[in-house]
Biopython code that builds the backbone (N, CA, C, O; Angstrom):
import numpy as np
from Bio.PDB.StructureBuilder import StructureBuilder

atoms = [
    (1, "UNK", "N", (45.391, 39.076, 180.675)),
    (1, "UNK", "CA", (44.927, 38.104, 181.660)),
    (1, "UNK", "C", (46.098, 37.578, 182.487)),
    (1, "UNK", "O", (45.838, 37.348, 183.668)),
    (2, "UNK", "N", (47.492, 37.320, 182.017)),
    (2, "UNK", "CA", (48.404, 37.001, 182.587)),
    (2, "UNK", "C", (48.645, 37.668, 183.956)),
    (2, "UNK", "O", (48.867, 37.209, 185.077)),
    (3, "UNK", "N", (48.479, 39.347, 183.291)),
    (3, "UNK", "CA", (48.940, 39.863, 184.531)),
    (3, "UNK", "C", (48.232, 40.142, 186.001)),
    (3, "UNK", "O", (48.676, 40.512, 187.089)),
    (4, "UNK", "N", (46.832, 39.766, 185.479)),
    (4, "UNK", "CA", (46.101, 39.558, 186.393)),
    (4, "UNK", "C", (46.684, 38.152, 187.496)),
    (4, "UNK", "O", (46.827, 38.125, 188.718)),
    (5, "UNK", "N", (46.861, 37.344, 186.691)),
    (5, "UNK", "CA", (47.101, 35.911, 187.411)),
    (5, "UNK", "C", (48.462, 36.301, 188.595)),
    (5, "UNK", "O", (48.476, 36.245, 189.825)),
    (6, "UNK", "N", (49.783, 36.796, 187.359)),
    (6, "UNK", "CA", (50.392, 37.519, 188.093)),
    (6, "UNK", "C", (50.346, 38.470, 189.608)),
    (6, "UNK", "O", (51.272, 38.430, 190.418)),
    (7, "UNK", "N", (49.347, 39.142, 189.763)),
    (7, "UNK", "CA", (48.833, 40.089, 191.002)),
    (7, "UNK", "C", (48.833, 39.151, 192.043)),
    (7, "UNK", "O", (49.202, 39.395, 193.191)),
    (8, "UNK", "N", (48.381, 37.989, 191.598)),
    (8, "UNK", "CA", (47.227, 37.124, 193.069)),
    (8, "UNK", "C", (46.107, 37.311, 192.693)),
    (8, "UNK", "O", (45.616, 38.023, 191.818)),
    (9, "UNK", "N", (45.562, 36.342, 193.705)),
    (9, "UNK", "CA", (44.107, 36.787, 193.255)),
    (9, "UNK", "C", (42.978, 37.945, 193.991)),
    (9, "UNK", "O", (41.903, 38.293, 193.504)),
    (10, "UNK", "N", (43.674, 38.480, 195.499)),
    (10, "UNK", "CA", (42.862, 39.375, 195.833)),
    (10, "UNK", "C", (43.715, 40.764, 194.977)),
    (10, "UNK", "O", (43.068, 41.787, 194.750)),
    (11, "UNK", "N", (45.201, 40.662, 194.549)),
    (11, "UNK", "CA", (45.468, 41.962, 193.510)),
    (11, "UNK", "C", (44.389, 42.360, 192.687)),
    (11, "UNK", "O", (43.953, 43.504, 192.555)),
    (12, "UNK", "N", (43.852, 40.951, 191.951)),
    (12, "UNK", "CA", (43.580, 41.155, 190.980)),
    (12, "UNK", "C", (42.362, 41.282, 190.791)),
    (12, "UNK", "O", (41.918, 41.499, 189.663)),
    (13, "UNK", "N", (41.477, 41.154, 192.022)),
    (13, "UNK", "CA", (40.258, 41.322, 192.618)),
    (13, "UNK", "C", (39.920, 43.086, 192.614)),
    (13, "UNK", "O", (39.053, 43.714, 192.005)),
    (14, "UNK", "N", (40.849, 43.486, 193.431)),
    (14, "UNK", "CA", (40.862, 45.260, 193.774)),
    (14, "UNK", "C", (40.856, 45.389, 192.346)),
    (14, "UNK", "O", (39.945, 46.034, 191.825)),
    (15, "UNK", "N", (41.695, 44.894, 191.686)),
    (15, "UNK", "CA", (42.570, 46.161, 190.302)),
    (15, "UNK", "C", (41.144, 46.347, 189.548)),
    (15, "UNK", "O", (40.599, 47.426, 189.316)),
    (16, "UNK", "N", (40.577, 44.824, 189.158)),
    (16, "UNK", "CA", (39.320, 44.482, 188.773)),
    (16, "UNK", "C", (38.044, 45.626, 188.900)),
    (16, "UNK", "O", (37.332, 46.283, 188.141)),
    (17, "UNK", "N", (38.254, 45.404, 190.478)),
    (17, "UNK", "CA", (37.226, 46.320, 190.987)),
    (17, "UNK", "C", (37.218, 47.983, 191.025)),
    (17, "UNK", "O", (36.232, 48.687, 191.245)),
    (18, "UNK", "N", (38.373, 48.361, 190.794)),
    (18, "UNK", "CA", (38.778, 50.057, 190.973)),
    (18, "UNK", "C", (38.434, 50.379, 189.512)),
    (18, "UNK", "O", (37.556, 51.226, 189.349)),
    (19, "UNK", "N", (39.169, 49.659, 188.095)),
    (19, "UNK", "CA", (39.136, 49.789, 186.663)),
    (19, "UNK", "C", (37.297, 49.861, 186.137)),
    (19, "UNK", "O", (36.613, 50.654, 185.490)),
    (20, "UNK", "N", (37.077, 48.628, 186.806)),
    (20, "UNK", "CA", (35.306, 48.622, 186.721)),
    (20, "UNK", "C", (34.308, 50.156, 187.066)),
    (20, "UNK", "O", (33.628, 50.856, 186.316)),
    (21, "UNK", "N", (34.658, 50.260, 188.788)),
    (21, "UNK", "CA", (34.215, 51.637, 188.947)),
    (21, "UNK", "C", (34.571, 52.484, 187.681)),
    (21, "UNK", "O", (33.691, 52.713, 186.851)),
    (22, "UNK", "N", (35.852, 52.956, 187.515)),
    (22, "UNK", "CA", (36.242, 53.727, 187.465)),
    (22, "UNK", "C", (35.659, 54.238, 185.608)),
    (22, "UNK", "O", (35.474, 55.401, 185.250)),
    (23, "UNK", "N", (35.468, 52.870, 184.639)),
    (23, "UNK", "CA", (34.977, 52.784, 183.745)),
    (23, "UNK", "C", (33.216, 53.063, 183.751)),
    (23, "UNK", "O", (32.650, 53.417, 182.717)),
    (24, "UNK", "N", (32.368, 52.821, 185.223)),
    (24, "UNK", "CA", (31.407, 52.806, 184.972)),
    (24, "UNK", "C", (31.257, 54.515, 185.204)),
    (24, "UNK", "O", (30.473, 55.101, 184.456)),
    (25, "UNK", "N", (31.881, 55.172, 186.061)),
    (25, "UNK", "CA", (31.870, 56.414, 186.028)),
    (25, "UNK", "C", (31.976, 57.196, 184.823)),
    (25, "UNK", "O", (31.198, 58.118, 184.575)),
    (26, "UNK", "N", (33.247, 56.730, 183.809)),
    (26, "UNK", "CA", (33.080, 57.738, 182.849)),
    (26, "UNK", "C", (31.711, 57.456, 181.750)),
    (26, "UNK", "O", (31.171, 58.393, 181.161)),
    (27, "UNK", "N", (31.230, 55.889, 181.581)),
    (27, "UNK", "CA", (29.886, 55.970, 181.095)),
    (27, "UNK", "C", (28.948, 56.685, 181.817)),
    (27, "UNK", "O", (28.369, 57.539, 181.145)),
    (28, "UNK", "N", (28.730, 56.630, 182.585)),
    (28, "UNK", "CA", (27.898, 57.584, 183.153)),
    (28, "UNK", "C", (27.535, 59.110, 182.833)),
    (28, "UNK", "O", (26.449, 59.689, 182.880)),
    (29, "UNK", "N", (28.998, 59.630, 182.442)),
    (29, "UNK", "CA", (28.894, 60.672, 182.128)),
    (29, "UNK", "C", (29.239, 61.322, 180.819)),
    (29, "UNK", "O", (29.868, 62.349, 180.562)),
    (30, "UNK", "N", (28.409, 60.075, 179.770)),
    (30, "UNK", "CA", (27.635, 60.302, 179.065)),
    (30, "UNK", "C", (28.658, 59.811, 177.866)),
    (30, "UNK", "O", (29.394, 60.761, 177.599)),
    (31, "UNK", "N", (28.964, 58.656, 177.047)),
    (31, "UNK", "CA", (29.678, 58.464, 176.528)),
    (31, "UNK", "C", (28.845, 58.182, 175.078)),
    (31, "UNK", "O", (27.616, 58.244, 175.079)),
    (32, "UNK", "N", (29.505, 57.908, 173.997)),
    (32, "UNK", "CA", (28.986, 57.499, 172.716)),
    (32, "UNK", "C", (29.021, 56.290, 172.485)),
    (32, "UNK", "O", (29.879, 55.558, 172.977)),
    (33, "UNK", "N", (28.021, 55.853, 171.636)),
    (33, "UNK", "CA", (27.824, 54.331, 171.628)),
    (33, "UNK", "C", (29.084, 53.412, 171.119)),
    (33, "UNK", "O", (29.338, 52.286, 171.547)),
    (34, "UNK", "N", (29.505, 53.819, 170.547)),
    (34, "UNK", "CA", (31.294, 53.378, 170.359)),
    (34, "UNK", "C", (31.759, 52.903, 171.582)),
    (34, "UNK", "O", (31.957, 51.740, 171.934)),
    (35, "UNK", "N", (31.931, 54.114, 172.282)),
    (35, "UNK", "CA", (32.907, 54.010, 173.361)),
    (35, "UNK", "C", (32.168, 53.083, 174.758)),
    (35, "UNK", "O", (32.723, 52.559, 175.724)),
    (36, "UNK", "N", (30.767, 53.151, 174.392)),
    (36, "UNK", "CA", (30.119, 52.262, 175.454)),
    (36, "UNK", "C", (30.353, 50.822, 175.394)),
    (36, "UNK", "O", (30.690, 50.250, 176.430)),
    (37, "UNK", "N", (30.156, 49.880, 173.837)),
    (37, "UNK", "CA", (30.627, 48.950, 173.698)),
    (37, "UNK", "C", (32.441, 48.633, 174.148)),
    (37, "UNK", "O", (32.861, 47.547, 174.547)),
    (38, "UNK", "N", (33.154, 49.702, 173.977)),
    (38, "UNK", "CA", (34.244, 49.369, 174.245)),
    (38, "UNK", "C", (34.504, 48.860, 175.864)),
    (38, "UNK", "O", (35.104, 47.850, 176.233)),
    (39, "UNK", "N", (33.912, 49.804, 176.611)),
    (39, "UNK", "CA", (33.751, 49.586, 177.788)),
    (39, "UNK", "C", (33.320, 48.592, 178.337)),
    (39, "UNK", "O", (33.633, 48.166, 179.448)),
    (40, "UNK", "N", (32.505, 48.122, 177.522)),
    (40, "UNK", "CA", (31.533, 46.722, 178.221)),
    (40, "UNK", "C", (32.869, 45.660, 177.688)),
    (40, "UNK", "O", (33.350, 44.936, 178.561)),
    (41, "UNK", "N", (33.271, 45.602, 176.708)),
    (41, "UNK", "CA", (34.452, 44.885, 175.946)),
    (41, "UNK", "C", (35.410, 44.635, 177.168)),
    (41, "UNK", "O", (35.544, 43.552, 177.738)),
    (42, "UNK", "N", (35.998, 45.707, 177.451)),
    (42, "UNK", "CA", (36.301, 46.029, 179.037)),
    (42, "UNK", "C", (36.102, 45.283, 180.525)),
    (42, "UNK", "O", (36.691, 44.651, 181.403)),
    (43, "UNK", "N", (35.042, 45.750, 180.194)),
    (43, "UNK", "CA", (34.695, 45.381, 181.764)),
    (43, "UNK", "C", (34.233, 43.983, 181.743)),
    (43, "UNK", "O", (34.046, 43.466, 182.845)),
    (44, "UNK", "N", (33.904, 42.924, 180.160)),
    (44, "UNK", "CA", (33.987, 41.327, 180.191)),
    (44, "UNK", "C", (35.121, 40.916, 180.970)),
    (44, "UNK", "O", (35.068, 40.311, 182.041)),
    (45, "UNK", "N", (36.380, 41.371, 180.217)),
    (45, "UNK", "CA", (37.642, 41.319, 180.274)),
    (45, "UNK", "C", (38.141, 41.089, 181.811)),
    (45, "UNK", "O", (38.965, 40.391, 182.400)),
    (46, "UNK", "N", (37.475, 41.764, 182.019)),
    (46, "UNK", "CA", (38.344, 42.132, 183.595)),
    (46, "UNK", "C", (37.173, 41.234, 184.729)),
    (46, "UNK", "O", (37.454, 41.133, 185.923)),
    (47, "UNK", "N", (35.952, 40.671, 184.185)),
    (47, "UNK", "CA", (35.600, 39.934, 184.697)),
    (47, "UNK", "C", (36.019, 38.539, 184.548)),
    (47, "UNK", "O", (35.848, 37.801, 185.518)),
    (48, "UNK", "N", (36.367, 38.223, 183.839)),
    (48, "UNK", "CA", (37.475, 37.091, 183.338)),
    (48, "UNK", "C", (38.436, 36.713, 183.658)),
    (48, "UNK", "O", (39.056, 35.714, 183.295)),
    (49, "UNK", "N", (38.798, 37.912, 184.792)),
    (49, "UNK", "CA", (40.560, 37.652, 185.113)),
    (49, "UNK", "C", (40.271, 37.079, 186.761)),
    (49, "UNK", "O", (41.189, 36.649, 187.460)),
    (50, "UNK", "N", (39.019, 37.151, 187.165)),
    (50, "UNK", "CA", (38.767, 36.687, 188.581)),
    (50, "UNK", "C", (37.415, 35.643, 187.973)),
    (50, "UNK", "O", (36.766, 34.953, 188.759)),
]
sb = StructureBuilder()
sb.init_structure("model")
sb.init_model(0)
sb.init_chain("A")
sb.init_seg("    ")
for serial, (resi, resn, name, xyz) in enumerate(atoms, 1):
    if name == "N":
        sb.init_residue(resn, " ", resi, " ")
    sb.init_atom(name, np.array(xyz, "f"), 0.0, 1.0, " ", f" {name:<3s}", serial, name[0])
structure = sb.get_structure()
């Protein structure tokens, strides 16, 4: 979270937003329920930092 704060806040807006895509893509293509929770774990995370 620091380093988010670190960025700024539109850094940390994009970084947010590219990691998000970029995580919802590989669920998409077809992940295991493990790795889906991790992702969502994830993508709380990074909603948190904005």
């Amino acid at each position: 979270m620091s380093r988010c704060l670190a960025m700024g806040a539109s850094g940390a807006i994009f970084h947010a937003n590219y990691w998000r895509n970029r995580l919802l893509t590989l669920r998409d293509c077809g992940l295991s329920h493990t790795q889906d929770v991790a992702v969502q774990s994830l993508l709380s995370d990074l909603v948190e930092c904005h």
